[in-house]
PAPADO-983879 format. One record per residue (C-alpha): residue number from 1; chain; y, x, z. Coordinates in Angstrom, 3 decimals, always signed. Example, Ala and Ser with C-alpha at 12.3 -4.5 7.8 and 13.67 -1.06 7.14 Angstrom:
1|A|-4.500|+12.300|+7.800
2|A|-1.060|+13.670|+7.140
***
This chain:
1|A|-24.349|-8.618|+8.466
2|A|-23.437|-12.148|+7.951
3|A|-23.938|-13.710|+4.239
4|A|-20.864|-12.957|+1.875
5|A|-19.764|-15.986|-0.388
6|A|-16.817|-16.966|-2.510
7|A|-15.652|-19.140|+0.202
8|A|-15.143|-15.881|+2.556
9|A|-11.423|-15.074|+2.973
10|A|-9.977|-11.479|+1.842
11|A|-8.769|-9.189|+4.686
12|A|-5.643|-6.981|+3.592
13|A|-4.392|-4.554|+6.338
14|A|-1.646|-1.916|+6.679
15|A|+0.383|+0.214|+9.337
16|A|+3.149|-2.048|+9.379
17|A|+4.391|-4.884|+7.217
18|A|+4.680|-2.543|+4.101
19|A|+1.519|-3.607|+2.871
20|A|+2.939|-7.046|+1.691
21|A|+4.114|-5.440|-1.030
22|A|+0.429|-5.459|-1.553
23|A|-0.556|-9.194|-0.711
24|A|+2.128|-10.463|-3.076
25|A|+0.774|-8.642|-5.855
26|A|-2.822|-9.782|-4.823
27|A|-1.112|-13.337|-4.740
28|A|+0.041|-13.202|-7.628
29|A|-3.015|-12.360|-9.520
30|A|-5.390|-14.764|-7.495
31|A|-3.294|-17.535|-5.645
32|A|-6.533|-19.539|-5.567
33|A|-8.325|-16.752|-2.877
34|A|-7.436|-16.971|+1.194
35|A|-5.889|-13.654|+2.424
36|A|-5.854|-12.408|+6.495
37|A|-3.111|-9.910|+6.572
38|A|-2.868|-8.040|+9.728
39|A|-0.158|-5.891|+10.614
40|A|-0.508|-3.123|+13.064
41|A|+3.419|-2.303|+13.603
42|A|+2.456|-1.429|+17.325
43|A|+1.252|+1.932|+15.697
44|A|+3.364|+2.160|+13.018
45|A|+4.128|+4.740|+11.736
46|A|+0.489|+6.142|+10.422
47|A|+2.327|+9.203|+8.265
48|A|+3.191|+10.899|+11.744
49|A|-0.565|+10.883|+13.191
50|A|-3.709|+12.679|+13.291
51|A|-6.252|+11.843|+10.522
52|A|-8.683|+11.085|+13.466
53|A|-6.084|+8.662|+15.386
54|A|-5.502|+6.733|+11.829
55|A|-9.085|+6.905|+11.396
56|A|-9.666|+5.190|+14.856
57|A|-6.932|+2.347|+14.125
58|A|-8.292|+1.571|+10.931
59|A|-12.181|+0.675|+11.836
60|A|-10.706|-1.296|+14.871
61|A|-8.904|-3.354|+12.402
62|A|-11.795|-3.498|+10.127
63|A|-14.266|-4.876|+12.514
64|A|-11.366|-7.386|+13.617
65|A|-11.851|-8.653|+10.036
66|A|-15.622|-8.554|+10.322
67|A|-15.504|-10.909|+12.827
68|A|-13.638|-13.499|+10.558
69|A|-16.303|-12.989|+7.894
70|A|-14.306|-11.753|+5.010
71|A|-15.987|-11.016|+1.683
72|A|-13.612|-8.112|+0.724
73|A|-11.181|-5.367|+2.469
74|A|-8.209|-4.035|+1.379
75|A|-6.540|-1.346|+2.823
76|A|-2.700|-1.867|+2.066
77|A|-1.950|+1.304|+3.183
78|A|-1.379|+4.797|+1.049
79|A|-2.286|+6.803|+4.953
80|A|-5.161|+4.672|+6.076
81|A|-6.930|+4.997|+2.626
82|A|-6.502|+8.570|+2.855
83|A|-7.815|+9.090|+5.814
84|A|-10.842|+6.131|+6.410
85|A|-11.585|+4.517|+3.201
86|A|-14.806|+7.155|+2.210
87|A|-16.403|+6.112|+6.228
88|A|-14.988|+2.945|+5.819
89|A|-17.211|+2.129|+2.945
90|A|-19.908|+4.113|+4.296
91|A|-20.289|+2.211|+7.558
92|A|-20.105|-0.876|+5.462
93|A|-22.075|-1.003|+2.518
94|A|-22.121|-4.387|+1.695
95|A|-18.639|-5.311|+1.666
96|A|-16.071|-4.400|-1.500
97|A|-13.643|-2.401|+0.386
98|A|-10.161|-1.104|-1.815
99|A|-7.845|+1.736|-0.923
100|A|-4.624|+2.276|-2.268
101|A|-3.804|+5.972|-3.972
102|A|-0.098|+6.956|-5.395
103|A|+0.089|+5.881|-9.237
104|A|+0.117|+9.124|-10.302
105|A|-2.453|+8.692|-13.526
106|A|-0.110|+5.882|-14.965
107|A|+3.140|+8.062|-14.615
108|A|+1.664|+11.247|-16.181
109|A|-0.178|+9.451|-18.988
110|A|+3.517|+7.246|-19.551
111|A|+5.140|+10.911|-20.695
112|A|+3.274|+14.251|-19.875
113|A|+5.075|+17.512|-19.049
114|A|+7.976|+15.488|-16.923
115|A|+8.935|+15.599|-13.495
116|A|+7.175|+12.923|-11.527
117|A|+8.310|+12.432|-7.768
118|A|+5.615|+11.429|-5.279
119|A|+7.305|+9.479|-2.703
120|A|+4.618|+9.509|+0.641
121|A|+4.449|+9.989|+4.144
122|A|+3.675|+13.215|+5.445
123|A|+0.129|+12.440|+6.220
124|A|-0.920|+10.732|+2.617
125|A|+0.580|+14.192|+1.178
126|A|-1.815|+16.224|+3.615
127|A|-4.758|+14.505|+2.993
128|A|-7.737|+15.897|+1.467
129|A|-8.142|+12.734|-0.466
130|A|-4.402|+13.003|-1.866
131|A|-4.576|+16.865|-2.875
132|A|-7.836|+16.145|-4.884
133|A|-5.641|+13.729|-6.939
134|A|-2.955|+16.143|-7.242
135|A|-5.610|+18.787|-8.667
136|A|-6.282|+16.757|-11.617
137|A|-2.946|+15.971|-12.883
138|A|-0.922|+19.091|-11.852
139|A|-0.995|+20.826|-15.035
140|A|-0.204|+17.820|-16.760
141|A|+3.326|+17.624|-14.902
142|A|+5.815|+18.589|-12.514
143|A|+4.632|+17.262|-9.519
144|A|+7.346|+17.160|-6.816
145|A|+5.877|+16.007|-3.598
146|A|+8.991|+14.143|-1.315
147|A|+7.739|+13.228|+1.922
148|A|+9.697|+10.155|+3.464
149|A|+8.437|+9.353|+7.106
150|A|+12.107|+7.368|+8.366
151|A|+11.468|+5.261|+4.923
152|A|+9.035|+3.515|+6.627
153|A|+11.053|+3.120|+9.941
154|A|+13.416|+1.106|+7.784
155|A|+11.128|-1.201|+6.198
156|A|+9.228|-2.109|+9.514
157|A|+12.572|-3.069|+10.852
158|A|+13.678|-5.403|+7.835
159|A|+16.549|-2.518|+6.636
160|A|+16.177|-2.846|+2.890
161|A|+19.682|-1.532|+1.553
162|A|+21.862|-0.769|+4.074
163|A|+24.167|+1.842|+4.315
164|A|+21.697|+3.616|+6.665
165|A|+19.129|+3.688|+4.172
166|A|+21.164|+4.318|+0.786
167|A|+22.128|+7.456|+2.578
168|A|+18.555|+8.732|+3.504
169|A|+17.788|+8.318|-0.283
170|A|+20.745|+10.008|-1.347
171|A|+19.552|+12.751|+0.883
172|A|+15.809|+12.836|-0.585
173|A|+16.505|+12.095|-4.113
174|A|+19.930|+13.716|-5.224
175|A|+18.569|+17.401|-6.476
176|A|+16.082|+15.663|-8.511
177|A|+18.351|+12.683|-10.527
178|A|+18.892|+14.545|-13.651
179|A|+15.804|+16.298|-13.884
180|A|+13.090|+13.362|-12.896
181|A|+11.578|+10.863|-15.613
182|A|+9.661|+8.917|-12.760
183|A|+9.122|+8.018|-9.163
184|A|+5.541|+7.582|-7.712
185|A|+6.050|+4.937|-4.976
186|A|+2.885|+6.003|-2.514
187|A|+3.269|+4.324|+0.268
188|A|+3.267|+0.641|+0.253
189|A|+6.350|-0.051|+2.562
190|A|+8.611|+1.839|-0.409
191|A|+8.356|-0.604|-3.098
192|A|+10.619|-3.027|-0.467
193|A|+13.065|-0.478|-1.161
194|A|+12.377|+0.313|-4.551
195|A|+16.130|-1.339|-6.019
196|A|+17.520|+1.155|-3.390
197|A|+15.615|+3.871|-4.817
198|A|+16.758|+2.657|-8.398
199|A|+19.814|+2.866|-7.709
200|A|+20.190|+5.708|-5.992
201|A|+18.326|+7.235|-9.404
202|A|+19.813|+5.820|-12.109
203|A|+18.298|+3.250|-14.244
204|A|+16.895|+5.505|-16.321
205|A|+14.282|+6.554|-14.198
206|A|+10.387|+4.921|-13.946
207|A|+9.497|+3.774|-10.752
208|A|+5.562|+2.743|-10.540
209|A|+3.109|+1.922|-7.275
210|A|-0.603|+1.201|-6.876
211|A|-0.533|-2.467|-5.931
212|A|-1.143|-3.899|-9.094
213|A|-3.618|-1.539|-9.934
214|A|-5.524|-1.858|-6.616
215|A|-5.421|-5.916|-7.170
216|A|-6.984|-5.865|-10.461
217|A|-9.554|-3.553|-9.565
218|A|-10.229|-6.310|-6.209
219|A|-10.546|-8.961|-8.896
220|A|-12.659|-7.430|-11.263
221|A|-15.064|-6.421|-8.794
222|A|-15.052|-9.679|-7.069
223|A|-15.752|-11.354|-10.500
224|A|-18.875|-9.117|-11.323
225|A|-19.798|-9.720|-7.699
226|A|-19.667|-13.661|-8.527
227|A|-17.445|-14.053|-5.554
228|A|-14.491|-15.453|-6.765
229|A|-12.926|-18.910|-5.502
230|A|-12.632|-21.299|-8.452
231|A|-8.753|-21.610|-9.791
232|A|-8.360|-25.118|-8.464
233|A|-8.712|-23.712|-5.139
234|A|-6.271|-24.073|-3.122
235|A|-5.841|-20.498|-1.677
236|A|-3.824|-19.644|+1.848
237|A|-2.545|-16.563|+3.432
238|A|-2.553|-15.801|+7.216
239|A|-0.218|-13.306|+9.008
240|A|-1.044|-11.475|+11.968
241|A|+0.717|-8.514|+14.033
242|A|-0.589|-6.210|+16.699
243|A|+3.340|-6.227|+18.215
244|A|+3.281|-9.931|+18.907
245|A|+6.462|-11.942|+20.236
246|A|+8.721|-9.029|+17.810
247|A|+9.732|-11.133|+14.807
248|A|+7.083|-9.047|+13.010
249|A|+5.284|-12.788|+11.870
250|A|+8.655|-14.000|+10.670
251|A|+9.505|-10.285|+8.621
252|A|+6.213|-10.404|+7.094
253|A|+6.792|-13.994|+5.830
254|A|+10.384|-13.125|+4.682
255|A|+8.940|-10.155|+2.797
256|A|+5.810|-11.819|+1.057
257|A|+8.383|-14.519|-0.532
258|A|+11.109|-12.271|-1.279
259|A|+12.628|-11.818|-4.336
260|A|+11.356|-8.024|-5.499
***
């Protein structure tokens, strides 16, 4: 294993593009770090495969970002966490590796006994991983599990509010507007789409995801660790794509400077 330092960069990964809903949030909290985000839309969508194909993707990406010496993972990516993030940090020991997991805690402990939509793809909602979180808060709320596998279609092809999509929400979300006091984004393409989902809800409604969450966590460990850049760094970020020549490079930089 090569020596970790502050000067490492920070490899952030995910199915798709979704997971720059991720980066910008990680941004945003330390501009002063250097971020490798790698895209793997040629497999996208995750939420449709086998744990063990998801499983397989995700270490080949990982040791893709050993080989650029980075000093942290995160996986941007509700599926791949489910599925790889326990080996992942197994075959790995040394390096701070963080998964993402649907906000549930912060929605239940916001106003217990409500209805709480989990928005996921079908796979996240499977997952071992995922039904372990569900055991510790399902008697604290209504817990209404909406998988939304097209969702991420949408996002990967830049389709943020069309027609097209305000529909498929309608569709998804309609039996549960009058009832629901918040919606669990948990999968990181959604929050792209979250002003859809707002207003297909009402703006009464609480709509929460894990970035945030998952970014402080990456920063306090990396300050314990002593491996934060100084703040007068002058941090970058790097896009890559497994489907090269699509437009995938120019979506993700659209996305990451979007307004949100």
């Amino acid at each position: 294993m090569y020596e970790i330092t502050k000067d490492c960069p920070i490899g952030v990964f995910d199915s798709g593009v979704g997971g720059i809903s991720v980066l910008r949030d990680l941004h945003r909290l330390m501009p002063q770090e250097d971020y490798h985000f790698f895209g793997d839309s040629d497999n996208a969508p995750y939420g449709i495969k086998t744990t063990a194909e998801v499983k397989k993707l995700s270490f080949d990406i990982v040791d893709h970002f050993i080989e650029q010496k980075v000093k942290a993972i995160v996986i941007a990516c509700n599926t791949a966490t489910s599925a790889a993030v326990i080996d992942i940090r197994q075959a790995y020991p040394d390096l701070t590796v963080i998964g993402l997991e649907p906000a549930i805690k912060p929605a239940v402990l916001r106003k217990p006994n409500s209805q709480i939509l989990v928005m996921a793809t079908p796979l996240t909602l499977r997952e071992q991983k995922f039904q372990e979180l569900l055991a510790q808060y399902e008697n604290l709320a209504d817990l209404v599990l909406v998988p939304a596998p097209d969702l991420v279609e949408y996002v990967e092809n830049g389709d943020l509010n069309s027609p097209a999509v305000m529909n498929y929400l309608e569709g998804l979300l309609a039996p549960y507007k009058e009832t629901a006091d918040s919606v669990v984004l948990g999968c990181t393409h959604f929050p792209f789409v979250k002003a859809a989902i707002q207003k297909v809800m009402g703006n009464h409604q609480f709509i929460i995801d894990g970035g945030p969450g998952a970014s402080r966590e990456l920063q306090r460990i990396l300050r314990d660790k002593e491996l934060l850049q100084p703040l007068n760094h002058q941090g970058s970020v790097a896009f890559a794509n497994s489907e090269e020549g699509s437009g995938k490079i120019e979506l993700s930089e659209q996305l990451f400077k979007a307004q949100m």
